[in-house]
Chimera marker file (.cmm) of the C-alpha trace (Angstrom):
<marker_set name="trace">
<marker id="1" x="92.518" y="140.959" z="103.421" r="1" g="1" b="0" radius="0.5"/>
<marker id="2" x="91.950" y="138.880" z="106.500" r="1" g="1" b="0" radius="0.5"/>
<marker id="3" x="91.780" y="135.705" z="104.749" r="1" g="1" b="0" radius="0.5"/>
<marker id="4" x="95.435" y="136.175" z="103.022" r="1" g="1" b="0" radius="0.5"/>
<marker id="5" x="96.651" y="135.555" z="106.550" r="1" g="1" b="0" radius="0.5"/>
<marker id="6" x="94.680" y="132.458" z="107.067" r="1" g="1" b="0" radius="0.5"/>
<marker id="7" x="96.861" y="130.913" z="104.187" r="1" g="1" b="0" radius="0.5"/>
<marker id="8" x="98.958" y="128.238" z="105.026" r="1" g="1" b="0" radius="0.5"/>
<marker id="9" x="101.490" y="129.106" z="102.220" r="1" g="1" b="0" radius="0.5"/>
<marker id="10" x="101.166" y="132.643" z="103.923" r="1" g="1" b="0" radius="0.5"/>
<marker id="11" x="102.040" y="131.540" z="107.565" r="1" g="1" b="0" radius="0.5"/>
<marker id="12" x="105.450" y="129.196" z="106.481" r="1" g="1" b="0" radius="0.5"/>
<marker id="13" x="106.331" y="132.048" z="104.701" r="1" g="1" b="0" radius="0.5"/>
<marker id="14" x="105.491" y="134.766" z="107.368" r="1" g="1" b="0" radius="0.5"/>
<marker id="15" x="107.358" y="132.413" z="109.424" r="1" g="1" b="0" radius="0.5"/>
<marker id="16" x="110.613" y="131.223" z="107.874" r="1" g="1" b="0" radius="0.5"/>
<marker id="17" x="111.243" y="135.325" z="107.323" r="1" g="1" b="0" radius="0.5"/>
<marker id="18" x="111.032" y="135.515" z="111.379" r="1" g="1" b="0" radius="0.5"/>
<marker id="19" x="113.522" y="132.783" z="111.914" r="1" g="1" b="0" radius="0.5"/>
<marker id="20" x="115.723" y="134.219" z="109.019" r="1" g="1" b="0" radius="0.5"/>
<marker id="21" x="115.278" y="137.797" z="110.825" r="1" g="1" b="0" radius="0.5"/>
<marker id="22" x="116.171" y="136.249" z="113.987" r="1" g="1" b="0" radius="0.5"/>
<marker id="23" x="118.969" y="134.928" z="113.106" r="1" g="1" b="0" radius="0.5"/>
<marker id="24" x="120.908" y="138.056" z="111.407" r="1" g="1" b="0" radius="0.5"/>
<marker id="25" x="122.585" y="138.869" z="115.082" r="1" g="1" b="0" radius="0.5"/>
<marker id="26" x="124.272" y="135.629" z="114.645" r="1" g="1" b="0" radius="0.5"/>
<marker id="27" x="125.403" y="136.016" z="110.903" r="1" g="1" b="0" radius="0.5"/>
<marker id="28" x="129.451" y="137.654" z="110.651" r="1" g="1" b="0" radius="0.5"/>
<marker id="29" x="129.534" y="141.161" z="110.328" r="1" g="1" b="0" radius="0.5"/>
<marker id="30" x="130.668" y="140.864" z="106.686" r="1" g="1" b="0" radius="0.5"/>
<marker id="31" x="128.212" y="139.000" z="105.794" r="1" g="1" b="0" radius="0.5"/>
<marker id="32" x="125.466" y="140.126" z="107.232" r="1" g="1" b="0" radius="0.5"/>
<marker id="33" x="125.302" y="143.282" z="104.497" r="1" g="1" b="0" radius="0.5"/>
<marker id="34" x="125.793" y="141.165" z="101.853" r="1" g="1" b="0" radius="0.5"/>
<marker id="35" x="124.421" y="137.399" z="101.110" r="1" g="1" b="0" radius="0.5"/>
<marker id="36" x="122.330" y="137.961" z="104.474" r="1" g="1" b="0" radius="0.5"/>
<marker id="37" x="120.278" y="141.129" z="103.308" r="1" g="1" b="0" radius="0.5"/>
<marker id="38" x="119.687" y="139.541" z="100.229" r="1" g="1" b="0" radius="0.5"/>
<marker id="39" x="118.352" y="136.256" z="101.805" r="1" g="1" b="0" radius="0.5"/>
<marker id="40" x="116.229" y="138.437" z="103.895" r="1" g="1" b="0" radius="0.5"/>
<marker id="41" x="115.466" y="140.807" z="101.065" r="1" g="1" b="0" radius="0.5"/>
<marker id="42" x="114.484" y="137.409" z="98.352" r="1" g="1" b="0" radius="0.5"/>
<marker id="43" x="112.539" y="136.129" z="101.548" r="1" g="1" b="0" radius="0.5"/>
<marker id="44" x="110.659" y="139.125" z="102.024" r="1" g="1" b="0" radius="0.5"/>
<marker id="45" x="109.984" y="138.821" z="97.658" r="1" g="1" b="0" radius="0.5"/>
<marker id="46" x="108.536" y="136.100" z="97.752" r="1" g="1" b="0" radius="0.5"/>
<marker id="47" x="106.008" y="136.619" z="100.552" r="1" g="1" b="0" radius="0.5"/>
<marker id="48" x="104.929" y="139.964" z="99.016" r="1" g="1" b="0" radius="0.5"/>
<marker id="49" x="104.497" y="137.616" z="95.834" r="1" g="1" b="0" radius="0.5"/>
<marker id="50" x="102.367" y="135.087" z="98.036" r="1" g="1" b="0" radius="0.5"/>
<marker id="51" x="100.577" y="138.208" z="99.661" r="1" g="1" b="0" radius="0.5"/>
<marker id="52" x="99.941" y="139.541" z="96.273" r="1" g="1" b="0" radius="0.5"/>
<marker id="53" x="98.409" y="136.557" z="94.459" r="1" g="1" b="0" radius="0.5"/>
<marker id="54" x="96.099" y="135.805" z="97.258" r="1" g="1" b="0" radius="0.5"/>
<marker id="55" x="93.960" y="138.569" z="96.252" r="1" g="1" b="0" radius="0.5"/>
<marker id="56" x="93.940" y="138.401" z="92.619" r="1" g="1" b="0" radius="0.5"/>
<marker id="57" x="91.967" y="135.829" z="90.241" r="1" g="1" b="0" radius="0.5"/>
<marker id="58" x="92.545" y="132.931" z="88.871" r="1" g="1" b="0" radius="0.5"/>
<marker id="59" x="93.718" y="133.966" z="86.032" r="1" g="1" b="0" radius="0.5"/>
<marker id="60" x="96.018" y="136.792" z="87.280" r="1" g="1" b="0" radius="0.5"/>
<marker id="61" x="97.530" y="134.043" z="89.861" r="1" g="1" b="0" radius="0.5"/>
<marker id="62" x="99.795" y="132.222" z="88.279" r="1" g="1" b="0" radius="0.5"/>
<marker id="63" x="102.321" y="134.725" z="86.899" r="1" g="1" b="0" radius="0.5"/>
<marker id="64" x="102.321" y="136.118" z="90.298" r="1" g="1" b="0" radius="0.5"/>
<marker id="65" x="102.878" y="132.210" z="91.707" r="1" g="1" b="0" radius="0.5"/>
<marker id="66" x="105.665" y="131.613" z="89.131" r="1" g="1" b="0" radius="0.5"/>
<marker id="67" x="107.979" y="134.830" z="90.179" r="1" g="1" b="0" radius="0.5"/>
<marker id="68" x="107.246" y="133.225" z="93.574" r="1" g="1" b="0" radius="0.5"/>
<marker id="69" x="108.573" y="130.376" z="92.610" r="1" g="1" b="0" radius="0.5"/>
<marker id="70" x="111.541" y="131.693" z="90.950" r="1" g="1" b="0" radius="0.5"/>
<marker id="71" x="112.447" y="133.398" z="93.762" r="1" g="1" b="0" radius="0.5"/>
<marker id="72" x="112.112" y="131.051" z="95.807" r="1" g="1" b="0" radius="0.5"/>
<marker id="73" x="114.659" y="128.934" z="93.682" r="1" g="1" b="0" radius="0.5"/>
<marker id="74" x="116.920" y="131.639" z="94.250" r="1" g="1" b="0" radius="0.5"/>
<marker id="75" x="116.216" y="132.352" z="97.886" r="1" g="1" b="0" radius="0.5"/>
<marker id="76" x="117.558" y="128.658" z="98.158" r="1" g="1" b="0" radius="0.5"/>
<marker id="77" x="120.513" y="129.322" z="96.356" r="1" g="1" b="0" radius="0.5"/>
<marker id="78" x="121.368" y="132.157" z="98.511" r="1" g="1" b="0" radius="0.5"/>
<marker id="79" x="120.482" y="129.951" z="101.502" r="1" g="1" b="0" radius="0.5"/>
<marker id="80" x="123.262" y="127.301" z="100.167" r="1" g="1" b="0" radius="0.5"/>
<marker id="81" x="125.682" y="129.715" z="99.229" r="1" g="1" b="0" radius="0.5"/>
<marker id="82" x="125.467" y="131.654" z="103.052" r="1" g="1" b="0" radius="0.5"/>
<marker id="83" x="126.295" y="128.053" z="104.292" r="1" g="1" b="0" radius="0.5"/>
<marker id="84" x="129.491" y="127.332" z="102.194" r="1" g="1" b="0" radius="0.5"/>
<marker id="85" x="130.541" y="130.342" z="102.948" r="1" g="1" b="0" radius="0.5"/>
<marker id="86" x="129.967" y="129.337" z="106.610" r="1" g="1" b="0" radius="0.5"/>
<marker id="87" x="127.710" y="132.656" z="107.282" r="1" g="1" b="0" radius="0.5"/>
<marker id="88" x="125.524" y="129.609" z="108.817" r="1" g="1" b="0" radius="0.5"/>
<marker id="89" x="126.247" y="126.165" z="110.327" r="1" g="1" b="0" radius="0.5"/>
<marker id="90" x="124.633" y="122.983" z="108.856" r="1" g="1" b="0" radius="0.5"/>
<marker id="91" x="122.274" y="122.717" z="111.060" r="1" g="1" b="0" radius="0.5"/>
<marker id="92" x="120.736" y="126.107" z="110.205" r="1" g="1" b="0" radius="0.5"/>
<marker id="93" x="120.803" y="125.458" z="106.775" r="1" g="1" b="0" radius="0.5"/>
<marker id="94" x="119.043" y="122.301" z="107.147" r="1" g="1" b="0" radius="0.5"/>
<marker id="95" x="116.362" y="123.463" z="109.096" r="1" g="1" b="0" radius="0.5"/>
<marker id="96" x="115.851" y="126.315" z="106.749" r="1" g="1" b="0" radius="0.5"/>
<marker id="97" x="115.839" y="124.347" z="103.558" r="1" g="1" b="0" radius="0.5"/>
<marker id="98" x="113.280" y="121.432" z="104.593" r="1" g="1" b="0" radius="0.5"/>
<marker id="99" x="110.820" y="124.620" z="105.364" r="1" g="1" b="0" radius="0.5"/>
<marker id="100" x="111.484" y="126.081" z="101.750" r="1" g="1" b="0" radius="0.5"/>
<marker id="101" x="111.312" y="122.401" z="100.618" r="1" g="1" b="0" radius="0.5"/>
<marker id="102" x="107.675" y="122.574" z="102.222" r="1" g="1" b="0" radius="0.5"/>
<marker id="103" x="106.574" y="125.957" z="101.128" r="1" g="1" b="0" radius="0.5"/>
<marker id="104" x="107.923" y="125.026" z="97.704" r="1" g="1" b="0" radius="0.5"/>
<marker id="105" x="105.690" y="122.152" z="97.663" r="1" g="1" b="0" radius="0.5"/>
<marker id="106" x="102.702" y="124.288" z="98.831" r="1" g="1" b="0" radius="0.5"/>
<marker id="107" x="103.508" y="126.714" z="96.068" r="1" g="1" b="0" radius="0.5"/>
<marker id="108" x="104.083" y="124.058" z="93.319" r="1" g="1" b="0" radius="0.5"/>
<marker id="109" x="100.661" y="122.469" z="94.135" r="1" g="1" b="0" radius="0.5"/>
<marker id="110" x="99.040" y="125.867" z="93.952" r="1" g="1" b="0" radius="0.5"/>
<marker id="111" x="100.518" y="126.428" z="90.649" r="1" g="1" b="0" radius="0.5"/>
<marker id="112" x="99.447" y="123.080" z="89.119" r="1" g="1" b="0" radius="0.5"/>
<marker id="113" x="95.944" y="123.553" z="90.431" r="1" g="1" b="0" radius="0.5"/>
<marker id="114" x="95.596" y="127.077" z="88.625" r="1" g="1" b="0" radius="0.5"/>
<marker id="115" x="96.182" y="124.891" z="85.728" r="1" g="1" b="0" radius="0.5"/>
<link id1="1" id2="2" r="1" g="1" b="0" radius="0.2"/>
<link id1="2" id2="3" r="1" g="1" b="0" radius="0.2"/>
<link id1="3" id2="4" r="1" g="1" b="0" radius="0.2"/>
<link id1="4" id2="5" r="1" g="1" b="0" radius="0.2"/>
<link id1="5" id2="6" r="1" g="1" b="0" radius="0.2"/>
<link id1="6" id2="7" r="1" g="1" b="0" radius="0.2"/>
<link id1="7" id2="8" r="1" g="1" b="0" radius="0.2"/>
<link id1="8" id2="9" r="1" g="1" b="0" radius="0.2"/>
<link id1="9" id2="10" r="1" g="1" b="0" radius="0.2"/>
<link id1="10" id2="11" r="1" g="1" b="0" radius="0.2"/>
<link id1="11" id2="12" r="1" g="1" b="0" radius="0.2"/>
<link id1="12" id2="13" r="1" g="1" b="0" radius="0.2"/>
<link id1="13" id2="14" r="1" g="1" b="0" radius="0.2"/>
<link id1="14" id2="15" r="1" g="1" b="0" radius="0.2"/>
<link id1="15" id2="16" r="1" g="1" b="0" radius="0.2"/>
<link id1="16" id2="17" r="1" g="1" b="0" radius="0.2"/>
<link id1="17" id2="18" r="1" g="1" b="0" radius="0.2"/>
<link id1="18" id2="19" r="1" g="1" b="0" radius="0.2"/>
<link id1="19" id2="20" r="1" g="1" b="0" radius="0.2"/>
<link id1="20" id2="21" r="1" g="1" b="0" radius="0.2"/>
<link id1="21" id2="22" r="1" g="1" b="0" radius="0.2"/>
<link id1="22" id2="23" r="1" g="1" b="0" radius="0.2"/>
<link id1="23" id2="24" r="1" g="1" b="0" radius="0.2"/>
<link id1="24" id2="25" r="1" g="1" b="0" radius="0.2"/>
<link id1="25" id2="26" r="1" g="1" b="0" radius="0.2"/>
<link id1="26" id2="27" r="1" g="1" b="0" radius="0.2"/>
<link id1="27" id2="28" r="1" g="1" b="0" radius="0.2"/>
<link id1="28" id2="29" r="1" g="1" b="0" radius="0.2"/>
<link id1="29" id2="30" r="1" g="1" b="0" radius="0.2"/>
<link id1="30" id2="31" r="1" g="1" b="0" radius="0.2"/>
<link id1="31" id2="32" r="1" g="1" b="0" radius="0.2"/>
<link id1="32" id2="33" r="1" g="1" b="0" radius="0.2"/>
<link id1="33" id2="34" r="1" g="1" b="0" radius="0.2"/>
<link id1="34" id2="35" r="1" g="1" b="0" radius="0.2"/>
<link id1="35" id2="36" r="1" g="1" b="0" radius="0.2"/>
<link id1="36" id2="37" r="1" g="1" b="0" radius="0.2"/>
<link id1="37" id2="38" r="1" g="1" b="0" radius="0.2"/>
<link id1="38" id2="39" r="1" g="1" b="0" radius="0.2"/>
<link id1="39" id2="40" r="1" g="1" b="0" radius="0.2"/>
<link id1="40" id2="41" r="1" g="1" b="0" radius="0.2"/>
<link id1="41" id2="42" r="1" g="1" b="0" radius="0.2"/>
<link id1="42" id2="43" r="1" g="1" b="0" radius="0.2"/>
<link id1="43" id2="44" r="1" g="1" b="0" radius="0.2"/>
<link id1="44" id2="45" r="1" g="1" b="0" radius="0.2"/>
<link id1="45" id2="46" r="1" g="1" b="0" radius="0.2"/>
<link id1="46" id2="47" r="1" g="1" b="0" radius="0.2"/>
<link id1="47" id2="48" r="1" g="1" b="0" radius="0.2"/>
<link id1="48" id2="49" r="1" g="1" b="0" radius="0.2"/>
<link id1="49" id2="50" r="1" g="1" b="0" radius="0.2"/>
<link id1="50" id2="51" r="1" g="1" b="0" radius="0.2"/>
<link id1="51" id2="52" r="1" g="1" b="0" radius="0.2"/>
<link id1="52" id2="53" r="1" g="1" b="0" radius="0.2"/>
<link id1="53" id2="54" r="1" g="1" b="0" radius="0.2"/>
<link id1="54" id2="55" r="1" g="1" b="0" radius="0.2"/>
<link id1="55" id2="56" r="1" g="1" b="0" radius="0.2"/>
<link id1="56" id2="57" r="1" g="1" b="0" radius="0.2"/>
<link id1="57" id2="58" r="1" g="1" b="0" radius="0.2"/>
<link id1="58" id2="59" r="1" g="1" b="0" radius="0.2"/>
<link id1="59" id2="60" r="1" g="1" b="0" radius="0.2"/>
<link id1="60" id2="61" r="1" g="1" b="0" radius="0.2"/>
<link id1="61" id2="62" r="1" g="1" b="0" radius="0.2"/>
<link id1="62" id2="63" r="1" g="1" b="0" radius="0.2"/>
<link id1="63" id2="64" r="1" g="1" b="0" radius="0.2"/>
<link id1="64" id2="65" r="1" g="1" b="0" radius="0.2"/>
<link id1="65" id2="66" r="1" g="1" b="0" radius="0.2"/>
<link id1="66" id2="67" r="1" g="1" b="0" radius="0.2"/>
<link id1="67" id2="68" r="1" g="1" b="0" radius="0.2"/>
<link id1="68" id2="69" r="1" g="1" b="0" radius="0.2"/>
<link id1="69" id2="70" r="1" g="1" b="0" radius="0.2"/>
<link id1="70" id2="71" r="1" g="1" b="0" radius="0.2"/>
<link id1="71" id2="72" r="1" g="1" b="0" radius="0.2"/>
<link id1="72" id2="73" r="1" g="1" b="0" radius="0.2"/>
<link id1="73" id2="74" r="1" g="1" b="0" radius="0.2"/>
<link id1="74" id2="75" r="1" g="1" b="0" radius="0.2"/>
<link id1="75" id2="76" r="1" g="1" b="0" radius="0.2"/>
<link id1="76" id2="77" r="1" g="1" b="0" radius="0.2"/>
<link id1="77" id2="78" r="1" g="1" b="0" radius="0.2"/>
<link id1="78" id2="79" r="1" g="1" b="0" radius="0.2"/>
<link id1="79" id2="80" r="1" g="1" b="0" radius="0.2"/>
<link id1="80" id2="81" r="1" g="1" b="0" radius="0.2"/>
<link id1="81" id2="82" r="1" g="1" b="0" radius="0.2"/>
<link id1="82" id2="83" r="1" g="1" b="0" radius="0.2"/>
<link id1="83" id2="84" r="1" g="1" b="0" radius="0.2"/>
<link id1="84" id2="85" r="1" g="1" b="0" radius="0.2"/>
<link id1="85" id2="86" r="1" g="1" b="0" radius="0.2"/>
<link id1="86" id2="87" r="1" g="1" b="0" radius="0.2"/>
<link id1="87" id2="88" r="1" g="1" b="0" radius="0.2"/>
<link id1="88" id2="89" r="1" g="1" b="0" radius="0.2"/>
<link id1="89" id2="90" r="1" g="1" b="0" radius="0.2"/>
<link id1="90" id2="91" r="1" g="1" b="0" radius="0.2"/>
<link id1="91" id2="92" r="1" g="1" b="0" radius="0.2"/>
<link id1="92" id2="93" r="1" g="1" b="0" radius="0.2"/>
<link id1="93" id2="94" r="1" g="1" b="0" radius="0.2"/>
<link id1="94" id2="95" r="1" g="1" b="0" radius="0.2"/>
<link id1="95" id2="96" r="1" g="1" b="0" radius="0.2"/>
<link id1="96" id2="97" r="1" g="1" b="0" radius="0.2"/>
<link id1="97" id2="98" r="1" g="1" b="0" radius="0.2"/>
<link id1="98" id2="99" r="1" g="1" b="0" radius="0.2"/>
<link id1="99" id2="100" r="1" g="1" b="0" radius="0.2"/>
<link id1="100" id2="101" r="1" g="1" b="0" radius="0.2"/>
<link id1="101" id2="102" r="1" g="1" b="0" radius="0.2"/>
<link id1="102" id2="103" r="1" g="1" b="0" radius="0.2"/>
<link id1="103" id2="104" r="1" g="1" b="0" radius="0.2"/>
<link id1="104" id2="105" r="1" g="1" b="0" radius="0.2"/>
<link id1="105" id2="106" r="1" g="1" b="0" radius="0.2"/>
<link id1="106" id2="107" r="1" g="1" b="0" radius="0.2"/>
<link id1="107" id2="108" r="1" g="1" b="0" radius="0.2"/>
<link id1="108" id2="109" r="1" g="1" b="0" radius="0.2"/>
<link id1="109" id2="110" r="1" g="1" b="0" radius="0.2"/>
<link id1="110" id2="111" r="1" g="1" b="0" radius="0.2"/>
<link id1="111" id2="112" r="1" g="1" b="0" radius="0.2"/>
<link id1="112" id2="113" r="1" g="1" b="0" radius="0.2"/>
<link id1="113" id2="114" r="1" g="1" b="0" radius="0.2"/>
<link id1="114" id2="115" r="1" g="1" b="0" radius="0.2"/>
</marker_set>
């Protein structure tokens, strides 16, 4: 189990969910229940996903590493939507999509190499 936390995939993702955690005390009230818990909740998804595949096979990896992906797709979604809704400011949102744009690269290149 050790080694799952040596993953670099593992670590963005361990860490994107602490700046997302950290920054619920800033998110509006009525927000915070709704598009907020579900970023967090998605977020959480799709490091369980990461944590998951880590210690399967091969072959069991990349059905695991697709769901990731999807939600990933959608945790970006929910990521874009908090910020028109201005639950977050630009800058916020930036930062937090060029580290999904990185773990989604990590994830895509683990995908095509299971291939």
């Amino acid at each position: 189990m050790n080694e799952s936390f040596d993953t670099p995939i593992f670590n963005q993702t361990y860490e994107i969910y602490k700046e997302i955690y950290c920054l619920r005390s800033t998110i509006p009230k009525n927000d915070r229940y709704t598009i907020w818990q579900k970023v967090e909740n998605t977020t959480l998804d799709v490091l369980e996903k990461i944590l998951i595949a880590i210690g399967f096979s091969k072959n069991e990896k990349s059905d695991i590493l697709e769901e990731a992906s999807k939600k990933l797709n959608m945790l970006r979604v929910f990521i874009r939507l908090s910020k028109d809704v201005k639950a977050i400011d630009n800058n916020k949102y930036i930062m937090l999509q060029e580290k999904l744009d990185e773990i989604g690269r990590m994830l895509g290149g683990w995908i095509k190499s299971l291939k």
